[in-house]
N, C-alpha and C positions, 0 to 999 in steps of 0.2 A: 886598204883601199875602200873597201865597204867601211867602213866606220866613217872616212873622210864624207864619202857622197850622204850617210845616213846625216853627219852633222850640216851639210849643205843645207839638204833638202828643209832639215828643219827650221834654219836660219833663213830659208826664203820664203817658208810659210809664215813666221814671224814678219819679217818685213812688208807680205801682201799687208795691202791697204783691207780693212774692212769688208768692202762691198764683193771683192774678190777673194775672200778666204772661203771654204766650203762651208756650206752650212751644215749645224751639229744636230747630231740626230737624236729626234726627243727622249727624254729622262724616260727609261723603264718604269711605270708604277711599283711604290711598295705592297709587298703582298699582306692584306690584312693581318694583323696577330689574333691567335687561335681564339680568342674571348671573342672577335671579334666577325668571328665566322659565324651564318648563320646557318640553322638545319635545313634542312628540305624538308621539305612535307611528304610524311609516309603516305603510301596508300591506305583507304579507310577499309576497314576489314569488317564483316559480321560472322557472329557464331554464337551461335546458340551456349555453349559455357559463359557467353560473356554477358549473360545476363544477370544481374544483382540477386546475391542468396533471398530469397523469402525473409522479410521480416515475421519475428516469432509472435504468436497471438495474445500473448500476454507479455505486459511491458511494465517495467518497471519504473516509475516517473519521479522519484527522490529517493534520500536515506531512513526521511522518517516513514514512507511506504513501507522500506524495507523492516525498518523495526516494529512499525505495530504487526508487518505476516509472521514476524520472526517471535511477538510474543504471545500471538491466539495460534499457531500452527505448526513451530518447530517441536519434531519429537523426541531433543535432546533436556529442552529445556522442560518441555513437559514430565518427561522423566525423573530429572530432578525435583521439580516439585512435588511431584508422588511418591518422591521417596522421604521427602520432609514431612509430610503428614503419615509418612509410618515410621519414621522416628518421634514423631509427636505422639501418634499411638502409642508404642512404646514404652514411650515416658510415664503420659498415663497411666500406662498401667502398672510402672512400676513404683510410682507416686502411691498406688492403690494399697500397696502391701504395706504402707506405714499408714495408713488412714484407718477409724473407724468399720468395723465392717458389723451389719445390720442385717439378718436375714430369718425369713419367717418360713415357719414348718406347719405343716397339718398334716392328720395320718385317720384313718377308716380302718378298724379292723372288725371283722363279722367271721365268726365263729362258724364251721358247716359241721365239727362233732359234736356234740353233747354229752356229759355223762348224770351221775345222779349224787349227790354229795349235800351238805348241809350250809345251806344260802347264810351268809352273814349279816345280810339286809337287814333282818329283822330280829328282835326278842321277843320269846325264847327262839331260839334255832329251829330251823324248818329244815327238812330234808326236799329236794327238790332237784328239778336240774340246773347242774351249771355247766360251762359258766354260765353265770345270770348276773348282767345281762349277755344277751349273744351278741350283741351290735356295740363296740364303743369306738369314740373317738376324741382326738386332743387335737388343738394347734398352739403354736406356743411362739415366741420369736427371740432369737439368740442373740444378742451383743457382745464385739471383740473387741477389746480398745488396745492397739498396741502399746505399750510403757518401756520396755525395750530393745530396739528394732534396728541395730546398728550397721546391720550388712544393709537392710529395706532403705534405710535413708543415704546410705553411701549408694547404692545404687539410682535410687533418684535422682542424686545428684549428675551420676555418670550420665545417666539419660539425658538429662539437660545437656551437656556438654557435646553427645554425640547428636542430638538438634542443633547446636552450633556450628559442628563439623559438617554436617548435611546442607543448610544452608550456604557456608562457605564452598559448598560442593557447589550449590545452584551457584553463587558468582562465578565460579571457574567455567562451568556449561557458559554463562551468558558472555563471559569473555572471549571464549572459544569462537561460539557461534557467530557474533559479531564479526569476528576474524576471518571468519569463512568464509561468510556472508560477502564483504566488504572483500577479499579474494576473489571469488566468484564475480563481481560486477566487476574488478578491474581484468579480469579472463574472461568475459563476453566481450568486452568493448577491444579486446586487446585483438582476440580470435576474429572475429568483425572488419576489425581493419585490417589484418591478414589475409583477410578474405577480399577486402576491396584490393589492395596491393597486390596480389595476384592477379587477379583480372584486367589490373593496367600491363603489370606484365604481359600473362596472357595476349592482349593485344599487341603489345610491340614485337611479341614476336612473331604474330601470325602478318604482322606487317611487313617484317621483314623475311618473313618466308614467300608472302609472294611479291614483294620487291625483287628478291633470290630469283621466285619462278621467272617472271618478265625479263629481268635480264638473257637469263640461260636460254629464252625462246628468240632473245636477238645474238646470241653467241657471246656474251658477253661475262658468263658463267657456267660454271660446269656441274654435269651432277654431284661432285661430291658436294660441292656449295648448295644445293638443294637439298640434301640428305642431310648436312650437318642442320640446316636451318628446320628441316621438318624435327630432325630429331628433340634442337631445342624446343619447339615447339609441342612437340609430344611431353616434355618434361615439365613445360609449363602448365599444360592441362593434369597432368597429376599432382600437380602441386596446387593448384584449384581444387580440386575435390579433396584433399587432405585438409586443407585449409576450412572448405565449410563443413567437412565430418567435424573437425576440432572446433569450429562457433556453435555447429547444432550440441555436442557434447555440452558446451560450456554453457552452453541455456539451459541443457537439463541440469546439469549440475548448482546454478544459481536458481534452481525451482525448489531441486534438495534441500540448499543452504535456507532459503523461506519457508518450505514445509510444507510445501508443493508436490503433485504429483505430476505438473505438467513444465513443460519447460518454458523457461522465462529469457525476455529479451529486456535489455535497456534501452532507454530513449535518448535521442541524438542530445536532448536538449542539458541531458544531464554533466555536470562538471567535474570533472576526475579529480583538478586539481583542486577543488573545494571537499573535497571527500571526506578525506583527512579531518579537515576543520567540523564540517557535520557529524563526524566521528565522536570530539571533542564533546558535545553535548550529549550522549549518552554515557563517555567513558571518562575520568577523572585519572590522572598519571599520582603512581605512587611514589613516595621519595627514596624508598629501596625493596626491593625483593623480599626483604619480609613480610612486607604488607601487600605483594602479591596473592590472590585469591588462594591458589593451588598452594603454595608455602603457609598459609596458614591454614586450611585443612589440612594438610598432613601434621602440624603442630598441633592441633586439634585433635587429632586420632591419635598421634603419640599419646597425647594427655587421657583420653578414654581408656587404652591400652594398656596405659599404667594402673588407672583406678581401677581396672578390672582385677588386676593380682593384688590391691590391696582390698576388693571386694571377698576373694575369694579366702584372706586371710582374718577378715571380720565372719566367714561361716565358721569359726570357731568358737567365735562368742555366742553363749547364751540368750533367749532371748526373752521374754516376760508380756504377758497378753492379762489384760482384766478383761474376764466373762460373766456374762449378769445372762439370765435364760427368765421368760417369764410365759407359764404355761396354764394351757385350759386344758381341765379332763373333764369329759362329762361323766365319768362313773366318780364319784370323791372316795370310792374302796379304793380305789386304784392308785391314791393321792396319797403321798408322803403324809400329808398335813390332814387328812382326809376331809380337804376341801375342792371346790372346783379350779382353785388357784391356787399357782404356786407362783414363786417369785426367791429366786437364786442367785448368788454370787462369789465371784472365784477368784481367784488367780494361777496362772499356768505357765511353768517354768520347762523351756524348751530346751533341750543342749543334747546335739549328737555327738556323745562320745567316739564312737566306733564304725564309720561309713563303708569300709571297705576300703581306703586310698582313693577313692572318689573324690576330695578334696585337695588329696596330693596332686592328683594328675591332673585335675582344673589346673591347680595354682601353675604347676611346669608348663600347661599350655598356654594358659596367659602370659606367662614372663616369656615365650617363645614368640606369642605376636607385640608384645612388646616391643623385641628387639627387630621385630621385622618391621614398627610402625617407624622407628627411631631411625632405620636403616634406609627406608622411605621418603622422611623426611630430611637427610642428606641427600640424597639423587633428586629431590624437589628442589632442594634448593642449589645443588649443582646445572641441574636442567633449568633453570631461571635463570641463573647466573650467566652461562653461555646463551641463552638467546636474549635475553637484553644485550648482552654483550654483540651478539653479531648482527641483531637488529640495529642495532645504533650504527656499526658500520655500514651494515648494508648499503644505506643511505647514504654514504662518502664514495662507497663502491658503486652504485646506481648512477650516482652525478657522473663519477669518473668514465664511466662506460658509457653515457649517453652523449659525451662530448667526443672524445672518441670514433662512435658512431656515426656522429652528423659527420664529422669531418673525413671519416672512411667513405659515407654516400658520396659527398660533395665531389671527393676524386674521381670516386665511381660513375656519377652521373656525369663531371666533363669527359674521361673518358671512353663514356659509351656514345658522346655527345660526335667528339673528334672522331670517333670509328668509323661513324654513322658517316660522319662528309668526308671521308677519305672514302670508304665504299663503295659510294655515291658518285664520287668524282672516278670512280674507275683505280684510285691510286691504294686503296685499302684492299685486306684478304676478305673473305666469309669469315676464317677462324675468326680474324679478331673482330670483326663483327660481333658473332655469336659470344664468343669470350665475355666483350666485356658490356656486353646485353643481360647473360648471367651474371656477371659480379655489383653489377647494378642492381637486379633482382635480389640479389643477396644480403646488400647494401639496404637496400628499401627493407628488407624485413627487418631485418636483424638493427635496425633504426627504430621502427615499428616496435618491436617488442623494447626495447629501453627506453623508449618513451613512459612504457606503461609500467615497467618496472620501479623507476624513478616513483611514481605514486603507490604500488603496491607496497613498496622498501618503507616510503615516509606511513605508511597505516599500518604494517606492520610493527614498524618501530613505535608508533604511538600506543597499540593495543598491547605490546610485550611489555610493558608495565605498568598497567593501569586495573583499574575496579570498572566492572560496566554497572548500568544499572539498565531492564527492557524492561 
């Protein structure tokens, strides 16, 4: 019976004319889509943490700044060069022991006894005292010319080579230091902007802490909604000062890296992503690891290491000096020749038979640094090998993770965005409020540092196989 009257009624509202059907009640609006919502505007907050860290007093304004502090003030590189000039010394002097040697003598001797005996001075013989006279003196000057000097010259030559090695020493410092260096400015600028992206934190959350308060003073929030936001907000102000402890660090440490004793800031003006490339102009890429600085000094000290045990197996060779002496006496009694000159010449054959094992125990201690140069120089070149190696990745790793990143913020940012106007509109929690206010924090840093990583990974990778030159 209901079914019949339900098809009635609808078959006479069909049949009303137009003017006499009820009029339809207007279309619902669609409710915007989420893109499409806009924020509310936070309350504006002040606090004193939200004031911008100090800029540091000395600023760093290019690369090539960086390099000329890096070659009048760094105390690594200096190091090295002070040790090339006492392997130069060195040399020198062992250069010296196959050279010419030239040296002149005088002597004074005066007689305080006297006795009584017959003077030779004169004929016939005279009884008198002597000596007579009581005062005499010579000088004379001795020449050694070595003829030969087998271990003298195998040695000079070792010296030369460890002036090689030493040198190859200073490219590794300069590549190093560079390295630092150019680390250190991308951890100032990195710490920097850690520090500003804290402070924008910091403010949204003290905005939304007293968004919290006003509500809860119209009842519209409770304390724990007030507690969870203060507490956010207490966790953001220690992450502020962590943040500029870690920029003040990283200034001092980019003052170290130039050879400074004061800490260093960089200038806004300077370009991270040109870095790399200003890099390029001091450091030159090698086409393998063996012609990495550090790989060839320790090839280099192998080779000294070794000529040391063949040095010490030429101290068994004999060795042969020509000596000429050319001498003044003023008594000519006193004289070979019994004139006031004399003039001499020799030859002198050197050969130590019988040292004690003095020679054995050199020789066993050289072929022991030998093996420890040669063992050396595998871990140099294994430790090359793996960090080109993961230098190079890095760089595939860095990209990978800074795309990643943005795209982890980007969700981060719409849903702290959507919290925020659910909240707002009364239909959202605190938790998720605060929630995803933190993971946007998060988001923002952890952006923040793979930004900087991406350039730190491309200079690293550039400097892990290269020659510098400061």
């Amino acid at each position: 019976m209901k079914r019949f009257l339900l098809l009635g009624a609808i078959a006479s509202a069909i049949s009303l004319p137009a003017s006499a059907q009820p009029a339809r009640p207007a279309p619902t609006p669609a409710l915007p889509a989420a893109a499409e919502l806009e924020t509310p505007p936070m309350p504006d907050v002040k606090d004193p943490m939200l004031v911008d860290l100090p800029p540091a007093t000395n600023v760093l304004g290019s690369w090539q700044q960086a390099l000329t502090m890096i070659r009048s003030s760094e105390s690594t590189l200096r190091i090295a060069n002070a040790q090339i000039e006492t392997v130069e010394g060195t040399a020198r002097q062992s250069l010296a022991r196959s050279l010419p040697e030239l040296t002149g003598s005088a002597s004074l001797t005066h007689h305080l006894l006297y006795g009584t005996g017959f003077r030779f001075t004169s004929f016939p013989l005279q009884e008198g005292r002597v000596p007579d006279p009581g005062t005499s003196w010579q000088a004379g000057l001795g020449l050694r010319v070595p003829v030969i000097a087998a271990q003298a010259w195998h040695d000079y030559g070792t010296a030369r080579r460890r002036v090689k090695a030493a040198r190859l020493n200073a490219k590794e410092a300069q590549r190093l230091a560079l390295a630092m260096a150019a680390d250190a400015i991308v951890t100032v600028v990195t710490t920097e902007r850690l520090a500003e992206v804290s402070r924008v934190s910091l403010r949204s959350a003290l905005s939304t802490l007293d968004l919290t308060q006003r509500r809860a003073t119209l009842g519209a929030s409770s304390a724990v909604d007030v507690l969870r936001a203060e507490q956010e907000a207490s966790l953001t102000r220690a992450q502020v000062v962590a943040t500029d402890e870690d920029a003040r660090r990283a200034r001092e440490a980019l003052g170290a890296a130039l050879g400074s004793d004061q800490a260093w800031g960089v200038t806004p003006a300077i370009r991270l992503d040109a870095l790399a490339q200003d890099a390029k102009t001091s450091c030159r890429p090698e086409p393998s690891i063996d012609n990495r600085p550090d790989v060839l000094a320790a090839r280099a000290n192998l080779n000294v290491a070794e000529r040391d045990v063949s040095s010490v197996t030429l101290a068994y060779v004999p060795s042969v000096d020509f000596v000429s002496n050319l001498s003044y006496l003023s008594s000519e009694q006193s004289s070979p020749n019994r004139e006031h000159v004399t003039w001499t010449i020799g030859g002198v054959l050197t050969w130590s038979l019988y040292d004690g094992g003095l020679r054995y125990g050199a020789r066993r201690a050289a072929q022991g640094e030998s093996r420890v140069a040669r063992e050396q120089l595998t871990q140099a070149k294994r430790d090359a090998r793996f960090q080109v190696s993961q230098a190079f990745r890095g760089v595939q790793v860095a990209d990978s993770n800074l795309v990643v990143s943005r795209r982890s913020r980007d969700i981060a940012s719409e849903s702290a965005r959507l919290s925020k106007i659910a909240f707002l509109n009364g239909s959202g929690t605190s938790f998720d409020l605060v929630d995803t206010a933190r993971r946007l924090r998060e988001a923002e840093l952890d952006l923040a540092i793979k930004e900087f990583e991406v350039v730190r990974a491309k200079v690293t990778a550039l400097l892990a196989l290269a020659t510098c030159d400061v």
